[in-house]
VEXDREN-2710 file (C-alpha; in Angstrom, 1 decimal):
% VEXDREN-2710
k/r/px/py/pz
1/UNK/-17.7/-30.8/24.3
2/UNK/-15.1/-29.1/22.3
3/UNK/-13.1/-26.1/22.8
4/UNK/-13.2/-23.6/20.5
5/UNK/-10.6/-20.5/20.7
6/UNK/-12.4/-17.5/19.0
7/UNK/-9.6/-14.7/18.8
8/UNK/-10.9/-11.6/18.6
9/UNK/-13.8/-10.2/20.5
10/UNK/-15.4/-7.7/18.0
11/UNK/-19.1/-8.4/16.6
12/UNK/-18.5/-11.2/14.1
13/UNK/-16.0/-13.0/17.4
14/UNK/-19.0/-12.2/20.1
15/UNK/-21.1/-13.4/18.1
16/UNK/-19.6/-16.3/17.4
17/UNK/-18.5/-17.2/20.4
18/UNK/-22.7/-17.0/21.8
19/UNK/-23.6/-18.9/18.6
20/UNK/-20.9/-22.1/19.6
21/UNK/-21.7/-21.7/23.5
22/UNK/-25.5/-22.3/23.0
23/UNK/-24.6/-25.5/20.9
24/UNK/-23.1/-26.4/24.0
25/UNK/-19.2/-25.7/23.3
26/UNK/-16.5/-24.6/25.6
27/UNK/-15.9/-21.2/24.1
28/UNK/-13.0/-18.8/25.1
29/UNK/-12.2/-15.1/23.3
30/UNK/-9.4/-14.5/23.4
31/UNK/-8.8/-10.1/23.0
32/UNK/-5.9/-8.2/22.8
33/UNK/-7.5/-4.9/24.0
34/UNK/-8.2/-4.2/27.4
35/UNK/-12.0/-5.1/26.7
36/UNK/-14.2/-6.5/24.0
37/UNK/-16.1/-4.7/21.3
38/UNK/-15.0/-1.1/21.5
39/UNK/-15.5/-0.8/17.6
40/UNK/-18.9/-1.8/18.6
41/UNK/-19.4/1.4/20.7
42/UNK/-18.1/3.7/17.6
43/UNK/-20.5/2.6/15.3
44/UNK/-23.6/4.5/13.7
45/UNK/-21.6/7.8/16.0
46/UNK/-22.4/6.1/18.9
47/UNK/-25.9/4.8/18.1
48/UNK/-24.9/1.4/16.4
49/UNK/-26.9/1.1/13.0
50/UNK/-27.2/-2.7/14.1
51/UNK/-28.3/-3.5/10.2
52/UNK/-30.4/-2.8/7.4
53/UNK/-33.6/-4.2/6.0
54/UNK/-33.2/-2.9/2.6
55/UNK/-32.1/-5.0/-0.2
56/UNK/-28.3/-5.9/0.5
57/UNK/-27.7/-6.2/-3.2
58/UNK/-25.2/-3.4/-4.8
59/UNK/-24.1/-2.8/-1.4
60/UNK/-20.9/-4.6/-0.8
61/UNK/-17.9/-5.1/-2.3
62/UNK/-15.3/-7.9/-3.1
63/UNK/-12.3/-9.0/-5.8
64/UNK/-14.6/-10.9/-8.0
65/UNK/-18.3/-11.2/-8.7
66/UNK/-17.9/-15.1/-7.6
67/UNK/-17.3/-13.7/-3.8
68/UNK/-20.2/-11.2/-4.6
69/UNK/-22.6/-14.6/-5.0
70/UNK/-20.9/-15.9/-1.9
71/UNK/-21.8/-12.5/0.3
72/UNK/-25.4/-12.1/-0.9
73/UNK/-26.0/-15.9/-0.1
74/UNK/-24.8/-15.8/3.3
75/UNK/-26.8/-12.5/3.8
76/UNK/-29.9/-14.6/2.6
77/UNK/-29.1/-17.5/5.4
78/UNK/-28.5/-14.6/8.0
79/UNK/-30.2/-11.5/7.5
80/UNK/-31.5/-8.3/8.8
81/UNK/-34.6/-10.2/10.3
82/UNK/-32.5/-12.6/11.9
83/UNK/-30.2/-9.7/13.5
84/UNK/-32.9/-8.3/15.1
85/UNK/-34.8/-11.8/16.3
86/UNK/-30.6/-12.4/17.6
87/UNK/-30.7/-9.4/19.7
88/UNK/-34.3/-9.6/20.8
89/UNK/-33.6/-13.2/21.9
90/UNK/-31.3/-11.4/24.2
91/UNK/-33.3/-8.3/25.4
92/UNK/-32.3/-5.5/22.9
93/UNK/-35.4/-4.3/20.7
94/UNK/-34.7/-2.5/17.6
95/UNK/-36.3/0.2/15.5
96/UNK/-35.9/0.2/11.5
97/UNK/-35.8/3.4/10.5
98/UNK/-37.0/5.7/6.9
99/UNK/-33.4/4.8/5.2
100/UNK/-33.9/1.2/6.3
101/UNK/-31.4/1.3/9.1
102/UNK/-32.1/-0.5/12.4
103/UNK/-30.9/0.9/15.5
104/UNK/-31.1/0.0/19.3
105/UNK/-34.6/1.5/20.9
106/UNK/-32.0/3.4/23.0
107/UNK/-30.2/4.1/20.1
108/UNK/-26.8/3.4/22.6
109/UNK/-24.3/1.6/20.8
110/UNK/-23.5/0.7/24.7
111/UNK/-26.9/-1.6/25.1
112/UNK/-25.6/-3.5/22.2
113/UNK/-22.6/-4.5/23.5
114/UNK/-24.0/-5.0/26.9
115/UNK/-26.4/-7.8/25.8
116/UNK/-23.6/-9.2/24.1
117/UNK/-21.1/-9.7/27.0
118/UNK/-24.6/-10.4/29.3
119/UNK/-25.3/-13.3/26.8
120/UNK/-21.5/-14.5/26.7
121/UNK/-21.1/-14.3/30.8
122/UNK/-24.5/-16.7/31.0
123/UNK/-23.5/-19.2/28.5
124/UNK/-19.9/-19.1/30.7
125/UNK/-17.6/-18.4/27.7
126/UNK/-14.7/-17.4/29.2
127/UNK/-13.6/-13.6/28.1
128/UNK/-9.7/-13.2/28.5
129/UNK/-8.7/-9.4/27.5
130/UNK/-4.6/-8.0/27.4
131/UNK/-3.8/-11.2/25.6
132/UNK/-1.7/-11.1/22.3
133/UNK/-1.7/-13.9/20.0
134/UNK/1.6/-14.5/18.1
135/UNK/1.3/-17.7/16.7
136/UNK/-1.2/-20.9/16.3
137/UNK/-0.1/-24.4/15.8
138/UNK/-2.5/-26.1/13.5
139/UNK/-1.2/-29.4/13.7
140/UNK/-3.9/-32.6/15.2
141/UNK/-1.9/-33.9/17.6
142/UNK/-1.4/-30.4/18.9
143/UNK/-3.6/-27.6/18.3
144/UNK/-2.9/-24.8/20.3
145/UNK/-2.8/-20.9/20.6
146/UNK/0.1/-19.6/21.3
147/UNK/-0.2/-15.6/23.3
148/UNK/0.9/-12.8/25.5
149/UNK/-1.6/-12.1/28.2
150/UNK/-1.3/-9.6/30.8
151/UNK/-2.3/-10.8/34.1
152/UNK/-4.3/-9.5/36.9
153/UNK/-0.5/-8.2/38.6
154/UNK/-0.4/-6.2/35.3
155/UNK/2.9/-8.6/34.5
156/UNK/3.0/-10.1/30.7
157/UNK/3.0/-14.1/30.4
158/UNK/3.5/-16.5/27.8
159/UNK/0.1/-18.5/27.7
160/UNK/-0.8/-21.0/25.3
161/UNK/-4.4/-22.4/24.7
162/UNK/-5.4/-25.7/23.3
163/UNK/-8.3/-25.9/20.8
164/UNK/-10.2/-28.3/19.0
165/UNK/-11.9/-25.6/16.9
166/UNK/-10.1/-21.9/16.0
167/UNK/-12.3/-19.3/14.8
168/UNK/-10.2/-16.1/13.8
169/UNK/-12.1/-12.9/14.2
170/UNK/-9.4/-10.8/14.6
171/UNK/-10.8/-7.9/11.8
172/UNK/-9.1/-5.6/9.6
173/UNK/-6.9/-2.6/9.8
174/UNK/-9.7/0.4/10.5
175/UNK/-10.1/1.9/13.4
176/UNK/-6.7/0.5/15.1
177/UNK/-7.5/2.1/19.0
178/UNK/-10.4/0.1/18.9
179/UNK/-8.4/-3.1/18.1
180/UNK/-8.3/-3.9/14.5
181/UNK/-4.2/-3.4/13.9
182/UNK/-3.9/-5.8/11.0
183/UNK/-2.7/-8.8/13.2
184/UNK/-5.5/-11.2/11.9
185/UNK/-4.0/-11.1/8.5
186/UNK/-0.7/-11.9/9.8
187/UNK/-1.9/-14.9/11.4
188/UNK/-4.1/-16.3/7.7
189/UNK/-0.8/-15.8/6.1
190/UNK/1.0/-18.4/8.8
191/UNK/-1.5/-20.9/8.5
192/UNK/-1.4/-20.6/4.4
193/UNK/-3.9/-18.3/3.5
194/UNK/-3.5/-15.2/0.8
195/UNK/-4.5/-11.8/1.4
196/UNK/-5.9/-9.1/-0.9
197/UNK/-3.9/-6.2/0.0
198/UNK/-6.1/-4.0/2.8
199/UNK/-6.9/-0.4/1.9
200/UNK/-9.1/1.9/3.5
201/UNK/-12.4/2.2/2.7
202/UNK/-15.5/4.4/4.4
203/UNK/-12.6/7.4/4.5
204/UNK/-12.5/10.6/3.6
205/UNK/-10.5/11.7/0.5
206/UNK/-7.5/14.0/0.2
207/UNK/-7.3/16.6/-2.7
208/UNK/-5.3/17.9/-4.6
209/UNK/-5.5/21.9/-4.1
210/UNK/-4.9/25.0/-2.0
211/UNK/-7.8/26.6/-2.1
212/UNK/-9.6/24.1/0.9
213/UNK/-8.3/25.4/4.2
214/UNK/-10.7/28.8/2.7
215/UNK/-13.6/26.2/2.6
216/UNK/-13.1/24.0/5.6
217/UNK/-16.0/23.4/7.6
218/UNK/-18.8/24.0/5.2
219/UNK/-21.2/21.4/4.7
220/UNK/-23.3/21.4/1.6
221/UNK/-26.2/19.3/0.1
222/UNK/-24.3/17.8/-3.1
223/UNK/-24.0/15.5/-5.8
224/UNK/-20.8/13.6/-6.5
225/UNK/-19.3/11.8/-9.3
226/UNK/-16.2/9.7/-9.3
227/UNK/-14.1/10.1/-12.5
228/UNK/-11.4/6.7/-12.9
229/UNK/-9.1/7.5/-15.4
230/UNK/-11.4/9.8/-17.0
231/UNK/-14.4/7.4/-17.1
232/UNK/-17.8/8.4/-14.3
233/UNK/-17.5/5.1/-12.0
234/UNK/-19.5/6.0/-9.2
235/UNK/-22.5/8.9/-7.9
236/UNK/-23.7/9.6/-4.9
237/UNK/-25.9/12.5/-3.3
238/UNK/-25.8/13.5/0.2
239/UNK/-24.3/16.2/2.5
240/UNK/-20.7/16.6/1.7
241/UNK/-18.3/18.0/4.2
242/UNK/-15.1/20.1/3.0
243/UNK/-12.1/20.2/5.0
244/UNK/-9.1/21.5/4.8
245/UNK/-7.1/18.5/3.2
246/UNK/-10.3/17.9/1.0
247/UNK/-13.7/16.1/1.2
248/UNK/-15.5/13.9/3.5
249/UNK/-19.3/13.1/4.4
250/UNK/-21.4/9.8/3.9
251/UNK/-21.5/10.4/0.0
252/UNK/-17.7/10.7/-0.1
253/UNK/-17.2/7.4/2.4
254/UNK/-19.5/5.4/-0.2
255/UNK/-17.2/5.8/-3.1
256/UNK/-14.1/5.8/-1.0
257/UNK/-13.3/1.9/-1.5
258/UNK/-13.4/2.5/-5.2
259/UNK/-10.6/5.6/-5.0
260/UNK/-8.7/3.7/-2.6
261/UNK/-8.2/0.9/-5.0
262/UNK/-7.6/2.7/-8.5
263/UNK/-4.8/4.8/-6.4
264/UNK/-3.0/1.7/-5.7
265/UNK/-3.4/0.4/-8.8
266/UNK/-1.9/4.0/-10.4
267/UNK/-5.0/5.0/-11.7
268/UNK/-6.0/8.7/-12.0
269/UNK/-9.3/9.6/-10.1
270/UNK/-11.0/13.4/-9.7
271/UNK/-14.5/14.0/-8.2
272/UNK/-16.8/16.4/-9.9
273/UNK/-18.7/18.1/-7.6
274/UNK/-22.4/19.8/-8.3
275/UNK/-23.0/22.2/-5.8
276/UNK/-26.4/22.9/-7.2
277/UNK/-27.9/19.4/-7.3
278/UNK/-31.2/20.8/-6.7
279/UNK/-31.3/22.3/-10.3
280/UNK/-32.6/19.7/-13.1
281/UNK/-30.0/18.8/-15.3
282/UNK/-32.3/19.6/-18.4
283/UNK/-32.7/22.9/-16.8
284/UNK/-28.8/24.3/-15.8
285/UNK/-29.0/26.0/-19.1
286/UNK/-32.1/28.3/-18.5
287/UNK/-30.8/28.5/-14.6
288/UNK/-27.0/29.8/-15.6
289/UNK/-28.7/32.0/-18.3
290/UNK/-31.5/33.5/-16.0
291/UNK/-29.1/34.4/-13.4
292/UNK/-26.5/35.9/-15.6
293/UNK/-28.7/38.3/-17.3
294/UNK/-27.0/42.1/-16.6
295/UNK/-30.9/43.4/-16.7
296/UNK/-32.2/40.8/-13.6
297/UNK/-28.7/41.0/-11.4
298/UNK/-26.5/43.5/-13.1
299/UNK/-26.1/45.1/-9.7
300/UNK/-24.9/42.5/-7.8
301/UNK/-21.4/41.6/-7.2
302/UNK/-20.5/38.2/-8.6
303/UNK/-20.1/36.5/-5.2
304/UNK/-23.3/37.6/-4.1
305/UNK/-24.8/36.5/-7.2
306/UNK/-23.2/33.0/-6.4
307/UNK/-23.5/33.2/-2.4
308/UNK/-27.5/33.5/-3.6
309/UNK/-27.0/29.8/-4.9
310/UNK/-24.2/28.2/-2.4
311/UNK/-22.3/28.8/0.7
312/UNK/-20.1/32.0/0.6
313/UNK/-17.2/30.7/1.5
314/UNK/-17.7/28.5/-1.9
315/UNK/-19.1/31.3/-3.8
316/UNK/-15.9/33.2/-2.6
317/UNK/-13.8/30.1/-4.1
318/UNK/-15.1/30.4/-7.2
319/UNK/-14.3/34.1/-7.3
320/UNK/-10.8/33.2/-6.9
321/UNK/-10.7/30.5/-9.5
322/UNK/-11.8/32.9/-11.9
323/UNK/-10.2/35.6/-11.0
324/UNK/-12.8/37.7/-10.7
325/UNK/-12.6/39.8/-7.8
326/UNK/-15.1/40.3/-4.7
327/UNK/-16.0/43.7/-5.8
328/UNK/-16.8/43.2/-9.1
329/UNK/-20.4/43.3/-10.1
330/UNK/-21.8/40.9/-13.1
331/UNK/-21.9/44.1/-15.5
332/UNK/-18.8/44.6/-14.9
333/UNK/-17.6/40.9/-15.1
334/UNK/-19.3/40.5/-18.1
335/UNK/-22.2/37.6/-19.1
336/UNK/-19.3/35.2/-20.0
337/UNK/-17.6/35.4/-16.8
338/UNK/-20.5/35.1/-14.9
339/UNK/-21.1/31.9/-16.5
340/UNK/-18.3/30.1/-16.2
341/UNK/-18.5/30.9/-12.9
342/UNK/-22.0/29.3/-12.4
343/UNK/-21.4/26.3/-14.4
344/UNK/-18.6/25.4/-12.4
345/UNK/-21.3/25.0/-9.5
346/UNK/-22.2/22.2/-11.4
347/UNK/-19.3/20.0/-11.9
348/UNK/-16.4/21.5/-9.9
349/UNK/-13.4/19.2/-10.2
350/UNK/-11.3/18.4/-7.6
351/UNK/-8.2/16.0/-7.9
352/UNK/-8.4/13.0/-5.9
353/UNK/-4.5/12.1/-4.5
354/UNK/-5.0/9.6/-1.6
355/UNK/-7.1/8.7/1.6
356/UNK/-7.1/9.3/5.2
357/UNK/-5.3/6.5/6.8
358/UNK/-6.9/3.9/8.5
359/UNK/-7.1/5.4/11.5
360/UNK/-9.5/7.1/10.5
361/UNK/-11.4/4.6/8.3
362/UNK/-14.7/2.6/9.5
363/UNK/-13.6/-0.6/7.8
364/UNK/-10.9/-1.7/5.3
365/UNK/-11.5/-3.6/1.5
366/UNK/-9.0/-6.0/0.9
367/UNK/-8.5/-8.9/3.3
368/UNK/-8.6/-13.2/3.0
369/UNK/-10.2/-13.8/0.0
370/UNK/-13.5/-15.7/0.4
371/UNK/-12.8/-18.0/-2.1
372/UNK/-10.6/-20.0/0.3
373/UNK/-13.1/-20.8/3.1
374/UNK/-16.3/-22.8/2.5
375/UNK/-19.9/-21.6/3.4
376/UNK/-19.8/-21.9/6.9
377/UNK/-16.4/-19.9/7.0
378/UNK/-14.0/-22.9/7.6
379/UNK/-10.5/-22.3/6.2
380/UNK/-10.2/-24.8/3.0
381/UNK/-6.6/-24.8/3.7
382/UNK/-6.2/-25.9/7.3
383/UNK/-8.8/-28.2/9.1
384/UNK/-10.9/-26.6/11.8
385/UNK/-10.0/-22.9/11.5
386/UNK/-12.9/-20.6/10.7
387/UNK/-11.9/-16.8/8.9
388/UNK/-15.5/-14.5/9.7
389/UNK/-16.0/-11.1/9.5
390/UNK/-13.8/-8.1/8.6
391/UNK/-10.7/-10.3/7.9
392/UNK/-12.4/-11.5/4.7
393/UNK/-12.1/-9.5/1.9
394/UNK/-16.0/-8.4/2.0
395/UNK/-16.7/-4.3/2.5
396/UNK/-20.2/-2.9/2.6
397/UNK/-21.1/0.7/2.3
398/UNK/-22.5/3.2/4.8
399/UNK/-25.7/1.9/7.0
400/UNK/-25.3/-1.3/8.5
401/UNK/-24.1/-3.2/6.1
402/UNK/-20.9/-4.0/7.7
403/UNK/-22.3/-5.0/10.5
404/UNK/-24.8/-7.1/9.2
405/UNK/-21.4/-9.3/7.7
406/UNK/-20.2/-9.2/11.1
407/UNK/-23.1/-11.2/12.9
408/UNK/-23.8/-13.4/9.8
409/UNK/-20.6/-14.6/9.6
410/UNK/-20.1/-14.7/13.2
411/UNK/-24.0/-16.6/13.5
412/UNK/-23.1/-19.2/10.6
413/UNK/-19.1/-20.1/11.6
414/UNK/-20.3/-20.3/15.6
415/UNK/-23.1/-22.9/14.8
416/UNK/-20.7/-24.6/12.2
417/UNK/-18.1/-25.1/15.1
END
């Protein structure tokens, strides 16, 4: 029987730690937060999208297209099927649903971590919480962990914990109340490895702009387009959420990553908004034309001309940005006006000058690169240490996707061990 020191008890170090147990290991977790998996419980807004069955091609991200290949072929060895049978095995049924998203029957991201601890508490892996880890020696003769743990008097000790097998799970930089604060990478740098410098990612973008406190809080069906150095890199359609330091919502956090990294890099990057995305593009001509005739809505005022077509607080916006004032009808304005006005509904431009920090991102890009652990997750640069889950640099986009790395990382390196 070996002993295996999983540090870390998020999803990918849970599941590990279940994985090794039921091949009959002496497992300890070893968590420097007051109690395991509290990402878990802020995932999917409380509801934990557990995974999803559509194709997981396209959906993640990486430094290279060689630790693309790497991602996808784990994800064919551990799956979205094989998620669910894992947590089925355990008591939790799931429901896929229409966007291909699979969610607890409860939908409680609370009965998914419950099974999890249940499962670790019967296979007796041994859960120690309040215990820091500041430094692991790697060498044979004398592998061990070294950490401050708080004990049951509330007093912090010096502890240190002997392993045969180390499997860091230790995660990223997002989130950092519920326990990802970055420490994992500190601890692959000591034992050799590289890292790919962490950004957020899944984060809302700041603008640019101070016309945004006037639309804060309006949430609008649009389509988005992310402009890199002048040059469309990325769309997305969804609800899009203005605030008052700029703009947020699913369709925002899916391109976020790609932001993120061109800002580091120096790179300019705008997003062009279309507020009217349920106009055809072959048809935004004969719609800006229609509406800006003086015979069909002459009377009108501008904004309520544009408040017709979007929220008023964005039609009011608009106004402002063309300085054409709320009273002013579209005779008055004149056709010209009036268009300008509309065709900035389709692609209104907003300049892209930074993310939220990670404290308020769902995961971070960046991170150990993949290239330096082999396909079951063991460390090619120091002999029986396993990297898994957020730590590497592997990011997936909105709807389970992260998660999904999570337990097939944490599935393959805790059989491997």
């Amino acid at each position: 029987m070996r002993k295996v020191i999983v540090v870390g008890g998020g999803a990918s170090g849970l599941t590990a730690a279940i994985f090794a147990a039921r091949n009959g290991q002496q497992v300890t977790i070893l968590e420097h937060k007051d109690r395991v998996g509290k990402k878990i419980l802020m995932t999917g807004n409380g509801k934990c999208n557990l995974t999803n069955t559509n194709d997981f091609r396209g959906k993640y991200y990486s430094s290279n297209q060689k630790s693309l290949q790497r991602i996808y072929d784990t994800l064919v060895r551990f799956g979205a099927d094989d998620t669910r049978a894992f947590f089925e095995k355990m008591g939790l049924y799931t429901k896929e649903k229409k966007d291909g998203g699979v969610y607890p029957v409860s939908e409680q991201a609370s009965a998914v971590l419950d099974v999890l601890r249940g499962e670790c508490e019967r296979l007796g892996v041994q859960v120690r919480t309040g215990c820091e880890v500041c430094g692991i020696a790697p060498q044979k003769q004398d592998r061990n962990v070294r950490a401050v743990c708080q004990g049951k008097d509330g007093k912090k000790r010096q502890a240190t914990f002997s392993y045969d097998k180390l499997i860091l799970a230790a995660g990223g930089k997002a989130a950092p109340v519920s326990g990802s604060d970055g420490s994992g990478y500190l601890l692959a740098a000591s034992l050799g490895h590289s890292v790919v410098k962490p950004l957020p990612a899944l984060v809302q973008l700041r603008c640019a702009g101070g016309f945004f406190k006037s639309v804060s809080g309006v949430r609008a069906q649009a389509g988005l387009t992310l402009y890199i150095e002048g040059r469309a890199a990325a769309f997305e359609e969804g609800e899009l959420q203005l605030t008052d330091y700029g703009i947020s919502g699913i369709p925002v956090f899916q391109f976020s990553r790609m932001a993120a990294r061109a800002l580091d890099a120096g790179k300019a990057c705008e997003v062009g908004i279309d507020f009217l995305p349920y106009v055809q593009e072959t048809d935004r001509d004969c719609f800006a034309q229609k509406n800006a005739d003086d015979a069909a809505f002459g009377y009108k005022t501008v904004e309520a001309l544009l408040a017709g077509m979007v929220h008023k607080k964005v039609a009011s916006m608009i106004c402002r940005k063309h300085k054409t004032g709320a009273d002013l009808t579209v005779v008055q304005a004149g056709k010209d006006a009036v268009l300008g006005c509309i065709y900035e509904l389709f692609d209104f431009r907003v300049k892209i000058v930074g993310t939220n920090p990670f404290e308020n991102a769902q995961v971070c890009s960046g991170g150990v690169p993949i290239g330096e652990v082999d396909d079951c997750f063991a460390s090619k640069l120091c002999k029986d240490v396993y990297l898994i889950g957020e730590l590497l640099d592997c990011d997936g986009i909105c709807g389970g996707y992260n998660l999904q790395w999570a337990w097939a990382t944490g599935a393959i390196a805790g059989a491997s061990v």
